[in-house]
C-alpha positions in Angstrom: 40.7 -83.7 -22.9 43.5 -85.5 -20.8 41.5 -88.2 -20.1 43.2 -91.8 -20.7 40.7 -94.2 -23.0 42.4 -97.3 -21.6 38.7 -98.1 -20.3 35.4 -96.8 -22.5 33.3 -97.1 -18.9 36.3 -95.4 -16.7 36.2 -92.3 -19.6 32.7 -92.2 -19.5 32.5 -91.8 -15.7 35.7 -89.2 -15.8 34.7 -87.0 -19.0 32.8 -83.9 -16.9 31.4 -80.9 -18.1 35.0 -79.1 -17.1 36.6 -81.1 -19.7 34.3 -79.7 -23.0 35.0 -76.2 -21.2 38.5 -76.7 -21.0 38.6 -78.1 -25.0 36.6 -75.3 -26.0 39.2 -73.1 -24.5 42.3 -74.8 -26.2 40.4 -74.8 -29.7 39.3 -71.3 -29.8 43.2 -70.3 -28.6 44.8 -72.7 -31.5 42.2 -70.8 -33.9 43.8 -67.7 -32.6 47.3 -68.6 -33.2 48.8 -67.1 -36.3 45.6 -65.5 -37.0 45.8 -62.2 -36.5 42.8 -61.1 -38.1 40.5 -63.8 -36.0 42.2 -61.8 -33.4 41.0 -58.6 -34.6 37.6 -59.6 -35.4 37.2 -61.5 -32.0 38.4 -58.1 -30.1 35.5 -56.1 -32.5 33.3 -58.3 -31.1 34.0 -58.4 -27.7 33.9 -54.4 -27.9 30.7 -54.6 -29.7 28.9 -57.0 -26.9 30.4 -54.5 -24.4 28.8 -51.9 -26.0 25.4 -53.8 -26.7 25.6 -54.9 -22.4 26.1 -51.4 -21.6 22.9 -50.2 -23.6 20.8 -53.4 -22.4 22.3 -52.9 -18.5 21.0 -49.2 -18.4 17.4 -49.8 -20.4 17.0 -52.8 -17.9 17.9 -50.7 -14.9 16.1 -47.6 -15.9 13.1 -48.4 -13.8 15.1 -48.8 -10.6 17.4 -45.8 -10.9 14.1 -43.8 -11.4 12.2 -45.6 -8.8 9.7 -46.0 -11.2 7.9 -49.2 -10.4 5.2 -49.1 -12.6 6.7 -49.6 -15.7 9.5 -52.1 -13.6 7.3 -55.3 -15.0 6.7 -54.2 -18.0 10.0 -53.7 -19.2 11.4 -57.1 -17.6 8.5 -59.0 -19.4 9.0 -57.6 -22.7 12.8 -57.1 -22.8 13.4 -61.1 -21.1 10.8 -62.4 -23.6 12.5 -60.1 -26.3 15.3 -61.4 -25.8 14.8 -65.3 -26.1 13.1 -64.5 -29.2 16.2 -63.6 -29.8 17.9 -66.7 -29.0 15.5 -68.7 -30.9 15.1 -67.0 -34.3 18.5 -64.6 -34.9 20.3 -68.4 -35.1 18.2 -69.4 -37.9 18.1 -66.5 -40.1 21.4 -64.6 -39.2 24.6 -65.3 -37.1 24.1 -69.5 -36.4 25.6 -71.0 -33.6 29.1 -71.7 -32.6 29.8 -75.2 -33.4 33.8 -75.1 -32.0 33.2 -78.4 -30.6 31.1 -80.5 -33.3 28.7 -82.9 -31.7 30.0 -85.2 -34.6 33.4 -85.6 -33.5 32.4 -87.2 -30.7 30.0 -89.8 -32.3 33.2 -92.4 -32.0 33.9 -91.8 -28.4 32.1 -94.7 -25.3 30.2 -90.7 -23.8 26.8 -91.1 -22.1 24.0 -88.9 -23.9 23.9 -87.4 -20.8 27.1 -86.4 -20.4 27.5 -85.1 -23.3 24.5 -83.3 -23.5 26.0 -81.5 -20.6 29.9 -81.0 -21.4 28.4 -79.3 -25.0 25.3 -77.0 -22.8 28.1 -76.3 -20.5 30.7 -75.2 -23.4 28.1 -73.6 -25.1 28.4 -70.4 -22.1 31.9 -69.8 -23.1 31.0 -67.1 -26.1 31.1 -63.6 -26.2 27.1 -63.5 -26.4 26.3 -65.2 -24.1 28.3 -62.9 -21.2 27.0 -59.5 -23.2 23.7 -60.9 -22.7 24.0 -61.7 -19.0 25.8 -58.3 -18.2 23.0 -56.4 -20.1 20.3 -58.6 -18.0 21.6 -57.8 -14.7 19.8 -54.5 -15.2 17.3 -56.6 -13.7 18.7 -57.5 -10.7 19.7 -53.3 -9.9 16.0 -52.8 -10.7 15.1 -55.4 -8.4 17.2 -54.3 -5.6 16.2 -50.7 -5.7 12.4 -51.1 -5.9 12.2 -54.2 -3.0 15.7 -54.6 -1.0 18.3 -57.2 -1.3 16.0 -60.3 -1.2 14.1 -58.7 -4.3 18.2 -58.7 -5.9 19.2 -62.1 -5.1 15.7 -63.3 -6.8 16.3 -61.5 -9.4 20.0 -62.4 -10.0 18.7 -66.7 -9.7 15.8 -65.5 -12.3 18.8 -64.0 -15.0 20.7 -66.8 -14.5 17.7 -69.4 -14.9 16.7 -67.2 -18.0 20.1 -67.8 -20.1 20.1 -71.1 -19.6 16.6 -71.1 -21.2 18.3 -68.8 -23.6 21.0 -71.1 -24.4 19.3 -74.5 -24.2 16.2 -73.0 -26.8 18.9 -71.6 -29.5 20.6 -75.0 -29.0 17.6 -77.5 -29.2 15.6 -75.5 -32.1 19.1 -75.3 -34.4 19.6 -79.0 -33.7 15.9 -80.1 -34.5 16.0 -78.2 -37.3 19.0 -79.1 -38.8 18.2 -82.7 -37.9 15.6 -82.5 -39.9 16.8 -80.7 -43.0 19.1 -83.6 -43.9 16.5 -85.8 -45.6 16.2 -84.0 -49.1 11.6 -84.9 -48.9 12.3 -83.2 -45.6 13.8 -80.8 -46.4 11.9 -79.7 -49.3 8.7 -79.4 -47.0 10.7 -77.4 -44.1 11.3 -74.4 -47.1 8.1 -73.8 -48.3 6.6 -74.3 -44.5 9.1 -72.2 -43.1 9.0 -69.4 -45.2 5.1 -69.7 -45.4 5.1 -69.3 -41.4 8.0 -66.5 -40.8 6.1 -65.0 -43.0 2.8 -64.1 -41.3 5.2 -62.6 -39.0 5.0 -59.7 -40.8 1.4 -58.9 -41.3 0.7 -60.0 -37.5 3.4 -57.1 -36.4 1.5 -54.8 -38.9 -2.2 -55.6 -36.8 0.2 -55.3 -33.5 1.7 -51.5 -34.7 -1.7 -50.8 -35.5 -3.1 -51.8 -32.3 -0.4 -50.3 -30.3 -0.8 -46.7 -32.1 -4.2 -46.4 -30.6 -3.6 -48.1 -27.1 -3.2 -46.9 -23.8 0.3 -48.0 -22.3 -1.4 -48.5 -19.3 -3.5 -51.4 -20.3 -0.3 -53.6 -21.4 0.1 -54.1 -17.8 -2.2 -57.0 -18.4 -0.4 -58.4 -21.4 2.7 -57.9 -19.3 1.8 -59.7 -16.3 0.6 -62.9 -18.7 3.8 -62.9 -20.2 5.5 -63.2 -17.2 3.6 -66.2 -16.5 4.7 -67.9 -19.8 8.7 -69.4 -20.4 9.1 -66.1 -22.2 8.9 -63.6 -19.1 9.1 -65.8 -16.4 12.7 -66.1 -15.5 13.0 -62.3 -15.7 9.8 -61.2 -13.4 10.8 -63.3 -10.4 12.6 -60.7 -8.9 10.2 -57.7 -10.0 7.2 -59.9 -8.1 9.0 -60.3 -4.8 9.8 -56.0 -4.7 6.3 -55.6 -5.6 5.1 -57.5 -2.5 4.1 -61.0 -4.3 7.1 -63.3 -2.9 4.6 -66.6 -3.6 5.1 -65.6 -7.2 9.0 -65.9 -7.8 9.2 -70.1 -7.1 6.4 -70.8 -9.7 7.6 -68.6 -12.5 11.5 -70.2 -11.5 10.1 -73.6 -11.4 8.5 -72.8 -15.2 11.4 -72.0 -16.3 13.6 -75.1 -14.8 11.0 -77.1 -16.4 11.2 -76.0 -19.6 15.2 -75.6 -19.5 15.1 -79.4 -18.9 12.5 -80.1 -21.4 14.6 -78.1 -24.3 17.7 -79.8 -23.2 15.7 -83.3 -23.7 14.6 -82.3 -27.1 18.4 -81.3 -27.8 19.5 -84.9 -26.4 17.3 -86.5 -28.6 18.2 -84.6 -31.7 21.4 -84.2 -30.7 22.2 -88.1 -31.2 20.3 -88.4 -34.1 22.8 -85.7 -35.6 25.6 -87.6 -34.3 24.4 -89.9 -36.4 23.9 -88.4 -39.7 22.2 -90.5 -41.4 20.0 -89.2 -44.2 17.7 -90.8 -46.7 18.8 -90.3 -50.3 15.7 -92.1 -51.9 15.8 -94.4 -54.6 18.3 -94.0 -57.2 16.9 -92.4 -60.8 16.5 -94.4 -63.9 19.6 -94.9 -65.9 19.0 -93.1 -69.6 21.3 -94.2 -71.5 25.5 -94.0 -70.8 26.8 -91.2 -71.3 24.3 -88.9 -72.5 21.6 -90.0 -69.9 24.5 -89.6 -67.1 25.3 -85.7 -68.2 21.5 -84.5 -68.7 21.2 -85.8 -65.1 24.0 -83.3 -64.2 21.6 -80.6 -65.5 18.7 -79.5 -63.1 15.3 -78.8 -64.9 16.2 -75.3 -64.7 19.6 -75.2 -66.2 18.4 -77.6 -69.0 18.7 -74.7 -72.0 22.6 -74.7 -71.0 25.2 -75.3 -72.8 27.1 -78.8 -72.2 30.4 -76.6 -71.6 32.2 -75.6 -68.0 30.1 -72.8 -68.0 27.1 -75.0 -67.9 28.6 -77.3 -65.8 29.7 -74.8 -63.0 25.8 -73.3 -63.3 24.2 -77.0 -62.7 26.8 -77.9 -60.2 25.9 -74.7 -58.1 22.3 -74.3 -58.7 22.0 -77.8 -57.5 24.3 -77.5 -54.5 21.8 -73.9 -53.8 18.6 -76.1 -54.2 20.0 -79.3 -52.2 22.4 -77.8 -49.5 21.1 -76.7 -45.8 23.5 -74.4 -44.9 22.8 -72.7 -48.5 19.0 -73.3 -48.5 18.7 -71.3 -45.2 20.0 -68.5 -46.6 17.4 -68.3 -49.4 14.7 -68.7 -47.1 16.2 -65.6 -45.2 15.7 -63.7 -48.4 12.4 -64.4 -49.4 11.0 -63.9 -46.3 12.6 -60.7 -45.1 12.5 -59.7 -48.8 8.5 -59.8 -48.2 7.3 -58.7 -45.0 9.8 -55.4 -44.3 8.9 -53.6 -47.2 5.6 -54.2 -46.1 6.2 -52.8 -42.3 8.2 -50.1 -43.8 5.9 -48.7 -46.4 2.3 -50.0 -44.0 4.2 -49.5 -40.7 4.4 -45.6 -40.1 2.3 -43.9 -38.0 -0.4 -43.3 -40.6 -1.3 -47.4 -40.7 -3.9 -48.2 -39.3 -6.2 -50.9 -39.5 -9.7 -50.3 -40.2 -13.1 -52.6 -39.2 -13.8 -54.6 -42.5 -11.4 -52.6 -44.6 -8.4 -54.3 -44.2 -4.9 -52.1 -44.3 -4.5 -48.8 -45.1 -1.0 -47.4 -46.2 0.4 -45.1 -44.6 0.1 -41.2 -46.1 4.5 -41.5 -45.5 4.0 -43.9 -48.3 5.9 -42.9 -51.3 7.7 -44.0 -54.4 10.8 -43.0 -52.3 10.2 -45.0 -50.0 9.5 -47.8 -51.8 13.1 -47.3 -53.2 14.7 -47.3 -50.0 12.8 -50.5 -49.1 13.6 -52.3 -52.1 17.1 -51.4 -51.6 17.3 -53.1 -48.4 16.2 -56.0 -50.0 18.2 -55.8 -53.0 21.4 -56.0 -50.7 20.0 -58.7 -48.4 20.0 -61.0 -51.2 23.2 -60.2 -52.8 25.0 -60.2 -49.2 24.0 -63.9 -49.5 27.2 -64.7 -51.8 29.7 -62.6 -49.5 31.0 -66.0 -48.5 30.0 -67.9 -51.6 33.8 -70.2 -51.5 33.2 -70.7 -47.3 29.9 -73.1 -48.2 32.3 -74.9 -50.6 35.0 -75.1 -48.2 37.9 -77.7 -49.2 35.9 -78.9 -51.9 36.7 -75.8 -54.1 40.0 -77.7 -54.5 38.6 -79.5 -57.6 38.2 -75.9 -59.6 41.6 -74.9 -58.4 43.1 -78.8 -59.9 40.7 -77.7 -63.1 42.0 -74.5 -63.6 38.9 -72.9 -63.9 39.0 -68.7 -65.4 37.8 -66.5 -62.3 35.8 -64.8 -64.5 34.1 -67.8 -65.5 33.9 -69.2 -62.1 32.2 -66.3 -60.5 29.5 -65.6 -63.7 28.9 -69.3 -63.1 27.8 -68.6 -59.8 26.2 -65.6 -60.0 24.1 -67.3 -62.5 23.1 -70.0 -60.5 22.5 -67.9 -58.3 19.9 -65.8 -60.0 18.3 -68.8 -60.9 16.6 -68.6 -57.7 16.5 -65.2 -56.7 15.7 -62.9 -59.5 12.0 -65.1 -59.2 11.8 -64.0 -55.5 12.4 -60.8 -56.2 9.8 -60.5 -59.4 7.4 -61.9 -56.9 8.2 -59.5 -54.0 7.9 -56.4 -56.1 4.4 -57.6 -57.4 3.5 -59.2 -54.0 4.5 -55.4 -52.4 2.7 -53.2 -55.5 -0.5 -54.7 -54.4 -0.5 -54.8 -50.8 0.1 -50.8 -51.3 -2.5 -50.4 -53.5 -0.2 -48.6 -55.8 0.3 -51.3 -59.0 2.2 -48.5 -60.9 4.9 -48.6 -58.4 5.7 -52.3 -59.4 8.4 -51.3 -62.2 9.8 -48.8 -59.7 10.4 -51.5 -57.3 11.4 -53.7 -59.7 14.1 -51.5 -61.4 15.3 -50.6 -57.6 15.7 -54.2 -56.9 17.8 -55.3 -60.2 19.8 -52.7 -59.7 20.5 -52.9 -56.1 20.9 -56.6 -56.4 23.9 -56.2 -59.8 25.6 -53.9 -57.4 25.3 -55.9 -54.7 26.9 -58.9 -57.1 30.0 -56.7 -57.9 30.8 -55.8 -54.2 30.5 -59.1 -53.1 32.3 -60.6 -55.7 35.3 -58.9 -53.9 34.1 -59.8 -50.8 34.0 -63.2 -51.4 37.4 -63.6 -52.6 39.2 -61.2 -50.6 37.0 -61.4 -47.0 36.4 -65.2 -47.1 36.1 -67.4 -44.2 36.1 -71.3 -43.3 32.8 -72.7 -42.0 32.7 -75.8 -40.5 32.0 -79.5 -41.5 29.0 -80.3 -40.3 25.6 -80.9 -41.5 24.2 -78.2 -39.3 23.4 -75.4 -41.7 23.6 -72.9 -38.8 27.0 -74.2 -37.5 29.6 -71.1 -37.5 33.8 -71.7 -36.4 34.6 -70.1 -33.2 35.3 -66.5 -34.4 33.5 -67.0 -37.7 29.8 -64.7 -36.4 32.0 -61.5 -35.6 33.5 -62.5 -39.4 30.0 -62.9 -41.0 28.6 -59.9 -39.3 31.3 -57.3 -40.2 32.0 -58.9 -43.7 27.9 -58.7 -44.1 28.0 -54.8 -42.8 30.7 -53.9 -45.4 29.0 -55.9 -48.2 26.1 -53.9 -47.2 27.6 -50.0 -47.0 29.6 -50.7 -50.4 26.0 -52.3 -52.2 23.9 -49.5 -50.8 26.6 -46.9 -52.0 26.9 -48.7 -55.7 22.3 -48.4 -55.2 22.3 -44.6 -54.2 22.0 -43.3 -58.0 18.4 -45.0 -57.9 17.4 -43.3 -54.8 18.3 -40.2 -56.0 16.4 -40.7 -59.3 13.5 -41.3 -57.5 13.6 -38.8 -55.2 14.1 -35.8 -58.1 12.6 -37.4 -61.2 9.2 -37.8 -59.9 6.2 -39.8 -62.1 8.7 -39.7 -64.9 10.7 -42.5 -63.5 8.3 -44.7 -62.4 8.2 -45.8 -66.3 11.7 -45.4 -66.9 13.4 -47.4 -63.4 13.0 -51.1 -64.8 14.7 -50.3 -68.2 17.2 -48.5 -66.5 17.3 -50.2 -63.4 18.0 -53.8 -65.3 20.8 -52.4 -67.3 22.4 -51.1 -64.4 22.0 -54.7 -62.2 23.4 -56.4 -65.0 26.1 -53.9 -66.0 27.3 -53.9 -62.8 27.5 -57.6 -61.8 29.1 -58.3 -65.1 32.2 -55.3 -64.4 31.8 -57.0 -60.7 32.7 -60.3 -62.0 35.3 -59.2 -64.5 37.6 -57.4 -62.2 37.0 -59.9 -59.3 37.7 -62.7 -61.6 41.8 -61.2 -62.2 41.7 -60.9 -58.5 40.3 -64.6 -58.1 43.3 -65.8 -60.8 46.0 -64.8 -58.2 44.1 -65.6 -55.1 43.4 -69.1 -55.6 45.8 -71.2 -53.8 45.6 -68.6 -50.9 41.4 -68.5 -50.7 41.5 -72.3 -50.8 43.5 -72.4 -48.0 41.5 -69.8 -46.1 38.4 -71.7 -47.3 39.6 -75.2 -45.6 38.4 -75.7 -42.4 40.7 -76.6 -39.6 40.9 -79.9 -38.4 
């Protein structure tokens, strides 16, 4: 920003919203330079938003090419609400924000709260999403005009505009909050189990709401409709649709909703926001001293790496198992696993249209149900939690100079981490092929999902050992475990879609075994399914690690972040 500091008050009455636009700008162009594979992935994903605003533009405007008004608040009740679910929970569990101008950085600088509050929400509408999303929306405002005239349109074009800035301000103010509180370690320990134990009712409550929907009349969502558009959720995007259906008085209340709770979620940012800035975090009180040297190692050593061996191996396991357990940017991503790993088998196998739920019987599965099925599910999970480690050196960033100085093997670094790793997720996924036998009703299934998931998950490990070394990206310094460099959420997304075709190629033998070997493999899967997992992340790891040995200086330096 060309503003001269001379004077903290005279900057803090010249910095404007302009100038965070304008440094957003600059940054994301010096990323670009000498880049050319940011460039690459930044033009994939401008072509992919295109293509997701066309879809979104056409869906949205459906109802007003057709002149088919009765479905006209429906679909802008349910695709607006959609869509800042969207903003709120695809942040947490998937593609973070983009934190190109870290709130920390300024922490030094004379800025009101307000002003910077402002200069960041203003910056924060200079991303590729954020324009796909308002060129799909305006589907809205061509429904809108065709169905009630231009006044209908300009409501309707105020309403998609009042909409993203809910959209933006939510994602913004629930990552912040969160992350806020994740830095205390007591904290944080409470947020995982909570989390997880709360995204994951989301799953049985879509289950009742697939069920219900099977056996409902389309025309009684009207009513569900209409209350949603009286909510933050749908208001924004049914102002216009109320003024062409004849009830004008309607569009200022559901706009003024949404101002007020644009400026209530950009307090709630403001107020985490500068307790972020401020990054303070409680460590606790320090543990008892036992003995000098002995003491000090076996408190290098987690509970769960205490039958290691006091060698590098050892080391490298209790260094990252701890980092897994303690980090937030790492945490998040195990959360993601166990909870998706739980409740979309569920859907998929429950979810067909044979669910249904009965009065005082609970669920019954669907008659689609079958041990191939279950395969396929499993599969999907199996990949989600190896996909994890497709940036494994990003979380480490400029630290991961210390193994380069060491000279540590890269076959030994990468077993290292893909058995601290495991540590934590071959549990989770023991528990979700139990949890998923018995919620089917079919207990015999259990070493069939079980075999599917080792073996998906070992495959998984050997393509993203390559991945990691090879496809690895920076991520920046901050303690926002949802933070992503400008650039860095096309990188994660088409990175995570290749991890995922090579894992689910490397998996395919286990489908196919299920599919032709029938009751037969249901007892043979686990045996066979194990040796495969392991086999395969131990080849993974091998080959990768010669890779690693020649890649080091070069994946440090792709690793560092860019100041």
């Amino acid at each position: 920003m060309a503003v001269a500091v001379s004077d903290p008050a005279t900057l803090a009455r010249r910095v404007s919203a302009r100038h965070f636009v304008r440094l957003k700008l600059r940054v994301m162009g010096n990323n670009f330079r000498g880049q050319g594979w940011r460039v690459a992935l930044f033009v994939g994903g401008v072509v992919a938003g295109l293509c997701f605003a066309g879809t979104g533009f056409f869906l949205l405007a459906a109802p007003g090419l057709a002149g088919e008004s009765r479905y006209a608040l429906m679909i802008a009740a349910f695709g607006g609400g959609l869509t800042v679910l969207g903003w709120l929970l695809l942040p947490l569990v998937f593609f973070g924000v983009d934190e190109t101008l870290d709130p920390a950085r300024f922490a030094l600088l004379p800025l009101p709260r307000r002003t910077l509050v402002t200069g960041l929400f203003a910056a924060a509408f200079v991303s590729v999403p954020t324009i796909a999303v308002l060129l799909a929306l305006s589907g809205l405002v061509v429904t809108a005009g065709a169905l009630g005239g231009w006044f209908a349109a300009v409501v309707a074009a105020v309403g998609v505009v009042a909409g993203l800035l809910l959209c933006v301000a939510a994602a913004r103010a629930v990552t912040s909050a969160f992350a806020t509180a994740l830095r205390s370690r007591r904290v944080r320990d409470l947020a995982a189990v909570l989390l997880a134990v709360l995204a994951a009712l989301i799953g049985p409550l879509q289950l009742v709401g697939v069920a219900a929907l099977s056996d409902t009349d389309w025309d009684r969502l009207d009513g569900v409709a209409e209350v949603v558009g009286w909510t933050p959720f749908g208001a924004a995007w049914t102002a216009g649709i109320e003024v062409a259906e004849g009830r004008a008085w309607a569009a200022p209340l559901k706009l003024l909703i949404t101002a007020a709770t644009v400026v209530a979620l950009l307090a709630w940012w403001s107020r985490s926001l500068e307790s972020a800035m401020v990054g303070a975090a409680s460590g606790g009180p320090a543990p008892a001293r036992r003995g000098v040297l002995g003491g000090a190692v076996a408190q290098l050593f987690p509970r769960a790496t205490g039958w290691l061996r006091r060698d590098q191996f050892g080391a490298l396991v209790a260094r990252e198992s701890r980092y897994w357990w303690r980090d937030a940017r790492r945490r998040a991503n195990l959360i993601t696993v166990a909870v998706v790993g739980l409740f979309v088998p569920v859907m998929v196998n429950l979810g067909g249209s044979g669910f249904t739920v009965e009065g005082g019987q609970g669920f019954t599965a669907s008659p689609d149900s079958s041990p191939l099925l279950a395969s396929l599910s499993m599969l999907f999970v199996g990949l989600l939690a190896a996909v994890t480690l497709a940036n494994q050196f990003g979380f480490d960033g400029s630290a991961y100079a210390a193994n380069v100085v060491a000279g540590v093997p890269g076959q030994q670094e990468l077993r290292a981490r893909i058995a601290a790793f495991s540590i934590y997720v071959l549990p989770m996924l023991a528990v979700i092929s139990v949890v998923v036998g018995v919620v089917l009703g079919e207990p015999g299934w259990i070493g069939l999902m079980a075999g599917t998931l080792l073996a998906t998950y070992g495959a998984g490990l050997a393509v993203n050992c390559f991945v990691s070394v090879l496809g690895a990206y920076s991520l920046p310094e901050t303690s926002n475990p949802f933070a992503l460099n400008s650039g860095a959420g096309v990188a994660k997304g088409l990175l995570t879609l290749l991890a995922m075709l090579g894992t689910a190629a490397a998996a395919v033998p286990m489908v196919i075994a299920a599919a032709l070997l029938g009751d037969v493999w249901l007892w043979l899967a686990l045996p066979v399914g194990a040796a495969y997992g392991l086999g395969a992340a131990l080849l993974g790891a091998y080959l990768a690690g010669d890779v690693l040995d020649r890649r080091m200086p070069e994946l440090l330096a792709t690793v560092t972040p860019r100041r």
